[in-house]
C-alpha positions as CSV (number, residue, x, y, z in Angstrom):
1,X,89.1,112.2,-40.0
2,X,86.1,110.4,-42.0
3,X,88.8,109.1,-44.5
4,X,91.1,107.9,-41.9
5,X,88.2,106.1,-39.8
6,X,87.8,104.1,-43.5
7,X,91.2,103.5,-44.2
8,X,91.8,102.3,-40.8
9,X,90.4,98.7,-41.5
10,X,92.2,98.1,-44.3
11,X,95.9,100.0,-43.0
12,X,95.8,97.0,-40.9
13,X,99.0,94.9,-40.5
14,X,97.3,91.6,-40.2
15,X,95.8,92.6,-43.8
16,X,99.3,93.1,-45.0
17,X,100.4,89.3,-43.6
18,X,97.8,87.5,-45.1
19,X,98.1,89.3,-48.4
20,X,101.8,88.4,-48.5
21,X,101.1,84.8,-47.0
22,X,98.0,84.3,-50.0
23,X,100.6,85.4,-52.1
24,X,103.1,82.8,-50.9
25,X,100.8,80.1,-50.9
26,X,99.6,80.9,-54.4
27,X,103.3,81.3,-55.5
28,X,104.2,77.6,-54.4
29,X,100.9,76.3,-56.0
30,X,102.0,77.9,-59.5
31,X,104.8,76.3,-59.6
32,X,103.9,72.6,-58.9
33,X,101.2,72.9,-60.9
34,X,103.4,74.3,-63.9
35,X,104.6,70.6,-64.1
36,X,101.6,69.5,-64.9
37,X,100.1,72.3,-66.7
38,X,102.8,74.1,-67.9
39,X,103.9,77.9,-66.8
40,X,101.4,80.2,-69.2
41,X,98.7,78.2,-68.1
42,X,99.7,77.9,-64.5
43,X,100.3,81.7,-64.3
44,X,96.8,82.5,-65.8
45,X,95.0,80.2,-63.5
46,X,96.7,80.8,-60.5
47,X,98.1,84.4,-60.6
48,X,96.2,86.3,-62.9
49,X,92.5,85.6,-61.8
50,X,90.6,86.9,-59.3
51,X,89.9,83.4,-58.3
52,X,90.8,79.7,-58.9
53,X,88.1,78.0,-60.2
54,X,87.6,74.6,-60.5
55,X,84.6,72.6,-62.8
56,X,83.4,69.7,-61.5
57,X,81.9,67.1,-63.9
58,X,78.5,66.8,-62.2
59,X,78.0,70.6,-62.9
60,X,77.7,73.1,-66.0
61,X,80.0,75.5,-64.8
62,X,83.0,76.8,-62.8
63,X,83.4,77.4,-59.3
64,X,85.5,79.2,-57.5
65,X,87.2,77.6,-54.9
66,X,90.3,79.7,-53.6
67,X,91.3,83.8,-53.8
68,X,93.6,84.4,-57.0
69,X,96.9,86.1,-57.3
70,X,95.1,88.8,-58.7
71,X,92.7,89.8,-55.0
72,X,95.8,88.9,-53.0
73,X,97.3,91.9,-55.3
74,X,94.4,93.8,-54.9
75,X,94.5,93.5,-51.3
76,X,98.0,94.4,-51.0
77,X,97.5,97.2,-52.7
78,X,94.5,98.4,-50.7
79,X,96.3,97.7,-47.6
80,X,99.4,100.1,-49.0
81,X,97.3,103.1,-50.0
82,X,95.6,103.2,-46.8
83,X,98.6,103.0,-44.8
84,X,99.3,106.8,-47.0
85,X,96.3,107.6,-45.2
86,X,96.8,105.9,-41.8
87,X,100.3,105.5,-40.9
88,X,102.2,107.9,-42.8
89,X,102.7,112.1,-41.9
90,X,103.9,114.7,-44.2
91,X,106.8,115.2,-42.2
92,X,110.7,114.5,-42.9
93,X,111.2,111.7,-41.0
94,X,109.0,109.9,-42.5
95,X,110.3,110.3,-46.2
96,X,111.9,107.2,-46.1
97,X,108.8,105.5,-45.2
98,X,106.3,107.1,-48.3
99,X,109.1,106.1,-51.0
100,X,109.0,102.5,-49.5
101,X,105.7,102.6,-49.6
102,X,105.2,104.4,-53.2
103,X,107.8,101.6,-54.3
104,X,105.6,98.5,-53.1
105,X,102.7,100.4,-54.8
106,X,104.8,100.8,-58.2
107,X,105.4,96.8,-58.2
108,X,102.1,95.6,-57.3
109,X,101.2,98.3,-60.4
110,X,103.8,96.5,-62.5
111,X,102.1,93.3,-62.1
112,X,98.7,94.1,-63.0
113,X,99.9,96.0,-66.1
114,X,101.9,92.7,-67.3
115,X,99.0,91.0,-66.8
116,X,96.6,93.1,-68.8
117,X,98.9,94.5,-71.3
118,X,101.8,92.3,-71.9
119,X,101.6,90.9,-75.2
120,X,104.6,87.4,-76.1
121,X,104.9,86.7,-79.4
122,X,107.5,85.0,-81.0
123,X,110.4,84.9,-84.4
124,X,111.7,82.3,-85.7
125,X,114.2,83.2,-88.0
126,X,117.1,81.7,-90.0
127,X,120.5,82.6,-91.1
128,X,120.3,84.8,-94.5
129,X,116.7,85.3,-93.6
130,X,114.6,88.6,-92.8
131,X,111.7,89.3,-90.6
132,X,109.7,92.0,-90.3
133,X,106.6,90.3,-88.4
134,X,106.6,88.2,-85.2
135,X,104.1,85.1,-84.4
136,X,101.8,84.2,-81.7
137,X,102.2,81.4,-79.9
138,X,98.8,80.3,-79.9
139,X,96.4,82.3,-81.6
140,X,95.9,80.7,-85.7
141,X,94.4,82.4,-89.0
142,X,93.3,82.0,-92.3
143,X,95.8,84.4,-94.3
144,X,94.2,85.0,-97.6
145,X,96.9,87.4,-99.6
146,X,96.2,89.3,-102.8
147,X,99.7,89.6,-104.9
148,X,97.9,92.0,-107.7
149,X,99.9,95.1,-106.2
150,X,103.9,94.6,-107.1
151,X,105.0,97.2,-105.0
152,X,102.5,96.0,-101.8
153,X,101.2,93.0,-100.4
154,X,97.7,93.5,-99.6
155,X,96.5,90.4,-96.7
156,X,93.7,90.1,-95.4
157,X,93.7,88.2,-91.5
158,X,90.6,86.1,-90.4
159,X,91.0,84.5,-86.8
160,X,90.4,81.2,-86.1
161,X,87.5,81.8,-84.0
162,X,85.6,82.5,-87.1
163,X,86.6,79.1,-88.9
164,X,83.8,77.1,-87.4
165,X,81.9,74.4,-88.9
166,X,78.8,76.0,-91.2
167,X,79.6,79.3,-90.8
168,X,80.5,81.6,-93.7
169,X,82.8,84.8,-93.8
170,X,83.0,87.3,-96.5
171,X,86.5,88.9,-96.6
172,X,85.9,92.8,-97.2
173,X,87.4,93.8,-100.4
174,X,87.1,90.4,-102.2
175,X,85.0,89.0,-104.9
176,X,84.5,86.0,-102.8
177,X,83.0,84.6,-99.4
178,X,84.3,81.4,-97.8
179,X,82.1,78.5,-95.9
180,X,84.2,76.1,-93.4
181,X,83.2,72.7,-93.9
182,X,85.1,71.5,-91.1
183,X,87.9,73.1,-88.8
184,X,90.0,70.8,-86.0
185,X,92.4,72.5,-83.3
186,X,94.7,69.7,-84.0
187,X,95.4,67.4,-87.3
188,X,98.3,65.6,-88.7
189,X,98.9,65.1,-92.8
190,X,98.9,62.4,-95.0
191,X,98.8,60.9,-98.7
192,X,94.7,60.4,-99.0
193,X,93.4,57.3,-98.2
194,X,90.2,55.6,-97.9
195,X,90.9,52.5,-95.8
196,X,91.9,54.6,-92.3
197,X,88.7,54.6,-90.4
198,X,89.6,58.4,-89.2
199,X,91.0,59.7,-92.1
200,X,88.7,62.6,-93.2
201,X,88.7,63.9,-97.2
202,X,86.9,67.3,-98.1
203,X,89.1,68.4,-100.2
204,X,88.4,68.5,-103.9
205,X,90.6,71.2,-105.4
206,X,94.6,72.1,-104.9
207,X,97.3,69.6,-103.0
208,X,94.6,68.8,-100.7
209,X,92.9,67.1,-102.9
210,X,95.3,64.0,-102.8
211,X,95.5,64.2,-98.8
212,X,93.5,62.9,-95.8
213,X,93.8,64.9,-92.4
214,X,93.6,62.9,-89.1
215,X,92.2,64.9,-86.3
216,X,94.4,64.5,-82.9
217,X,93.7,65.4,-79.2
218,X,94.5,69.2,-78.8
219,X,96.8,70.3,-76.1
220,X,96.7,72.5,-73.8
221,X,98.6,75.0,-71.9
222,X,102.1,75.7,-73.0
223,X,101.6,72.6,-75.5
224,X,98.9,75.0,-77.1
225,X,102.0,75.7,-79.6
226,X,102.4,72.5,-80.8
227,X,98.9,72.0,-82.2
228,X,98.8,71.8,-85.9
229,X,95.2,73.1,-86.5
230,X,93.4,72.5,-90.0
231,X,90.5,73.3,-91.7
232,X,88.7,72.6,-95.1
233,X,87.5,76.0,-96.6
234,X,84.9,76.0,-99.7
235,X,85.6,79.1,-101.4
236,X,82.5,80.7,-103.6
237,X,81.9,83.6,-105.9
238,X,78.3,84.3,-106.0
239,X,76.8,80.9,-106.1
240,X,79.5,79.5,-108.0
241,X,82.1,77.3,-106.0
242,X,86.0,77.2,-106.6
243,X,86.5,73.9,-104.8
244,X,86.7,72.7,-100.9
245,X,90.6,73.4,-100.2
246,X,92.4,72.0,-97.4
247,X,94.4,74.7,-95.3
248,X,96.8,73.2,-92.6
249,X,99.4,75.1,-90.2
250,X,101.8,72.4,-91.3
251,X,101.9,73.3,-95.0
252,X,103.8,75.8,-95.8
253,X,103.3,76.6,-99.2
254,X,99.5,78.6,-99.6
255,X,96.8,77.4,-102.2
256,X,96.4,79.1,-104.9
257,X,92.9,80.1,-105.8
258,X,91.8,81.9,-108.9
259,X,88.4,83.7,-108.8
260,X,87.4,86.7,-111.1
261,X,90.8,86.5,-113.1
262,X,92.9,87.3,-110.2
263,X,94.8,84.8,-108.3
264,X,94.8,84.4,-104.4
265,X,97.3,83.3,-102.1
266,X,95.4,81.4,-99.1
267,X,97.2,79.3,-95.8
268,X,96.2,79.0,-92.2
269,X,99.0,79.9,-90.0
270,X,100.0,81.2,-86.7
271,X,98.6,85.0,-86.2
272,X,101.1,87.6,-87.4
273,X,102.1,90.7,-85.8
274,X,103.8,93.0,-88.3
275,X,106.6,95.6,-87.0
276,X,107.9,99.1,-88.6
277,X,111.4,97.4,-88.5
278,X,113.2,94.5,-90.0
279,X,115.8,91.9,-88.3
280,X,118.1,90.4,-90.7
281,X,120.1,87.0,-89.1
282,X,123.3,87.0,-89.6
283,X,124.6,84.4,-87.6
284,X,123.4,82.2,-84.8
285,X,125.6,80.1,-82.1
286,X,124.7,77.2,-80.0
287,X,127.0,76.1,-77.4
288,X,126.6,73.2,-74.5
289,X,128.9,72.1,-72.1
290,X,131.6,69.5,-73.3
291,X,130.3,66.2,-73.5
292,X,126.9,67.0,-72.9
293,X,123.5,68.3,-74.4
294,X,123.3,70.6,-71.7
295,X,122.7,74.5,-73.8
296,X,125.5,77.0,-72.2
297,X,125.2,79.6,-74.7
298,X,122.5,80.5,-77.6
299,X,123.3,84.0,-79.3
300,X,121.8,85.4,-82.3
301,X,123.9,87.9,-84.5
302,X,121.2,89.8,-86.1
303,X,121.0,93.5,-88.2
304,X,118.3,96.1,-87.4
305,X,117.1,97.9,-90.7
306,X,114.8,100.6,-89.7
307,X,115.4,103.4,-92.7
308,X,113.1,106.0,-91.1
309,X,114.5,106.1,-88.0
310,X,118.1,105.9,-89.4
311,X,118.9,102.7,-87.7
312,X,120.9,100.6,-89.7
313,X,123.2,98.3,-87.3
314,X,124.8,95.0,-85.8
315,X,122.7,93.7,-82.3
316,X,124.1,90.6,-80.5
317,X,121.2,88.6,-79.0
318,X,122.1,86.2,-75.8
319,X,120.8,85.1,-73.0
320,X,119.5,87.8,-70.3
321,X,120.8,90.5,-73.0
322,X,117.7,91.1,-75.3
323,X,117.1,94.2,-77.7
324,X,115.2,96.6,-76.7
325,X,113.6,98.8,-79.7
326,X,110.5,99.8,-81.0
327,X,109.0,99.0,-77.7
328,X,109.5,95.8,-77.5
329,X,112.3,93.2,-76.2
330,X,113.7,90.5,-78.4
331,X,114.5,87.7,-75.9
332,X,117.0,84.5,-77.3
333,X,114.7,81.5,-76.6
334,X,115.6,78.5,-78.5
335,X,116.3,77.2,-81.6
336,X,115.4,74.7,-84.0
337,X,118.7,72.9,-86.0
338,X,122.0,74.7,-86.6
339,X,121.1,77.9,-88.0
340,X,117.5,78.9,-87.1
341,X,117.2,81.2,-83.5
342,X,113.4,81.5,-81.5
343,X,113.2,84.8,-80.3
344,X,110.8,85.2,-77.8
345,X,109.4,89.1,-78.3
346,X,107.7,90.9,-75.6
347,X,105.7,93.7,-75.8
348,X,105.1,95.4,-72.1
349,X,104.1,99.0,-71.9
350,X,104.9,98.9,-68.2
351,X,108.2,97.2,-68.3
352,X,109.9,99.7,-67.1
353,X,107.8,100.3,-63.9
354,X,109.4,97.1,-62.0
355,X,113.3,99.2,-62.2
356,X,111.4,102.6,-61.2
357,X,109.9,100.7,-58.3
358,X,113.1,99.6,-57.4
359,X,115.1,102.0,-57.1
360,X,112.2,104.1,-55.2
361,X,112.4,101.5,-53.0
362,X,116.0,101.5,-52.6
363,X,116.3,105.3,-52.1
364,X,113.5,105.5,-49.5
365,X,115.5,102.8,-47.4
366,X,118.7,104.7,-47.7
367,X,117.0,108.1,-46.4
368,X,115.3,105.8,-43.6
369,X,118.7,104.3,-42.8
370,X,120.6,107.3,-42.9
371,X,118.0,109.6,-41.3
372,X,118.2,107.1,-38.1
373,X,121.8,107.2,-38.1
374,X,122.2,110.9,-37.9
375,X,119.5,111.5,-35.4
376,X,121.9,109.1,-33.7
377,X,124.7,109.8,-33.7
378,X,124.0,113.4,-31.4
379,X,122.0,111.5,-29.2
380,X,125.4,109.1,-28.6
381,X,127.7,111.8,-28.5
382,X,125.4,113.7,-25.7
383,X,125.8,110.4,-23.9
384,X,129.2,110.0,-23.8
385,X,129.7,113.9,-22.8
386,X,127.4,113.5,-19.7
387,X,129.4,110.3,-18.9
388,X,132.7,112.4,-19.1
């Protein structure tokens, strides 16, 4: 009786109207602002927080000026669970009602666990080529690789949040510690120069050497991708330095650094995720509508090698029909020229909560229909008996 008296409160259906109405509003927000600040942005400010804050300029910090998608879920949730408690009896009429219920409960659950656990990375592969790694969209680091071992590639992974200005890092294992002598979110690449007032040259060993970096405005939101960070990295055994290099995303090719007789792959690049499996391309298609630029098709022909597992086979990629293996889902996404496919990879451990919800939901309002239209059918046949 003690728990009911507490649940009452929040079992309330004005509760469930404004959690759903919050929700609406919040929804329509989201996607204006996705114009503006694109959808992974949008959907973190708006959806995924608690609240929407907003920084004015005349103060030091945040405020929070609206609920966020995530208490409107919250909410909603509350509001179903106590309704278990309120509304609902263990008895059989009522079945229909708890798996409608226990299905709302398993979406609102399917959200927060995309939200906390959902990891998008992506592969850009093309034809010929294969992949056993994916890349984040975002996230950057200084890749230093030690190609001593034939049969293995030993790499070690530092994240850009380290590279800052000053500060020095000693990869574990190594004979030598780095210093970053500068470090910019976004940068773009030419011959060196000394007459361009924003030209900046630290290099003074490898290609760098001959180049000047120009630092650019970073973007933001789903533009995050497009920045082409670089950083200038003095590398030093002891207190004997091997040169300021220049590391950019844009290069492709590492610096080579040699320190204690062994040779060192380093590069700056998008943060790698590695997989137990490897995608081979074999063949990508990109169709559009006749006489236009308008994509119709993308499809990506590809061939999953995973020896341990004994999969060795064919997978065709298109749109809204990704692979699902290994836990993850290869998405097609784009594509960059002829021959190269963007696979957009997503690794959610609750993706398959959404269907379960579903169909709960789908089953509880089939045994609510049906148990309404037996109970009345006898009823309607009574009547017409008494009428005869």
């Amino acid at each position: 009786m003690n728990l009911q008296r507490v649940c009452r409160p929040l079992a309330d259906l004005r509760l469930t109207l404004f959690s759903l109405g919050l929700l609406m509003v919040l929804v329509a927000i989201c996607t204006v602002a996705q114009v503006r600040m694109g959808v992974f942005e949008a959907v973190d400010r708006y959806m995924r927080g608690f609240f929407v804050w907003w920084h004015p300029a005349a103060l030091p910090f945040p405020i929070p000026v609206f609920p966020g998608g995530a208490t409107a879920g919250l909410l909603l949730l509350l509001n179903l669970l106590a309704s278990f408690v309120v509304r609902l009896r263990l008895v059989k009429e009522q079945a229909g009602l708890w798996l409608i219920h226990a299905g709302l409960v398993g979406f609102v659950a399917a959200e927060f666990s995309t939200g906390m656990f959902a990891v998008e990375t992506l592969m850009q592969i093309s034809e010929g080529q294969t992949r056993n790694y994916t890349e984040s969209r975002e996230r950057i680091e200084l890749a230093i690789v030690d190609p001593s071992d034939a049969e293995t590639v030993s790499v070690t992974a530092i994240p850009a949040s380290r590279l800052r200005a000053g500060r020095s890092v000693s990869p574990p294992g190594l004979p030598f510690h780095l210093i970053t002598r500068g470090y910019f979110e976004n940068a773009a690449i030419a011959e060196r120069t000394t007459e361009a007032p924003m030209a900046v040259n630290l290099a003074t060993a490898g290609t760098g050497a001959t180049r000047s970096i120009f630092p650019q405005e970073a973007f933001g939101g789903d533009q995050k991708a497009q920045n082409s960070p670089a950083a200038f990295v003095e590398v030093l055994e002891g207190d004997k330095s091997h040169g300021v290099w220049l590391l950019s995303a844009m290069v492709a090719d590492p610096e080579i650094v040699e320190v204690a007789g062994a040779k060192y792959a380093l590069s700056l690049r998008h943060e790698r995720h590695y997989l137990p499996f490897w995608l081979t391309l074999r063949d990508f298609r990109h169709d559009v509508y006749p006489g236009t630029e308008i994509p119709k098709n993308f499809s990506s022909l590809v061939r999953l090698s995973d020896p341990p597992a004994g999969e060795d086979r064919d997978v065709l990629i298109y749109m809204n029909n990704p692979l699902r293996y290994g836990g993850k889902a290869f998405y097609q996404s784009g594509y960059q020229g002829d021959a190269t496919t963007i696979l957009q990879v997503v690794d959610n451990p609750g993706w398959l909560i959404p269907y379960v919800a579903f169909c709960v939901v789908g089953a509880g309002m089939l045994v609510q229909f049906l148990g309404h239209f037996f109970g009345f059918v006898p009823v309607a046949r009574g009547g017409r008996e008494a009428d005869a």
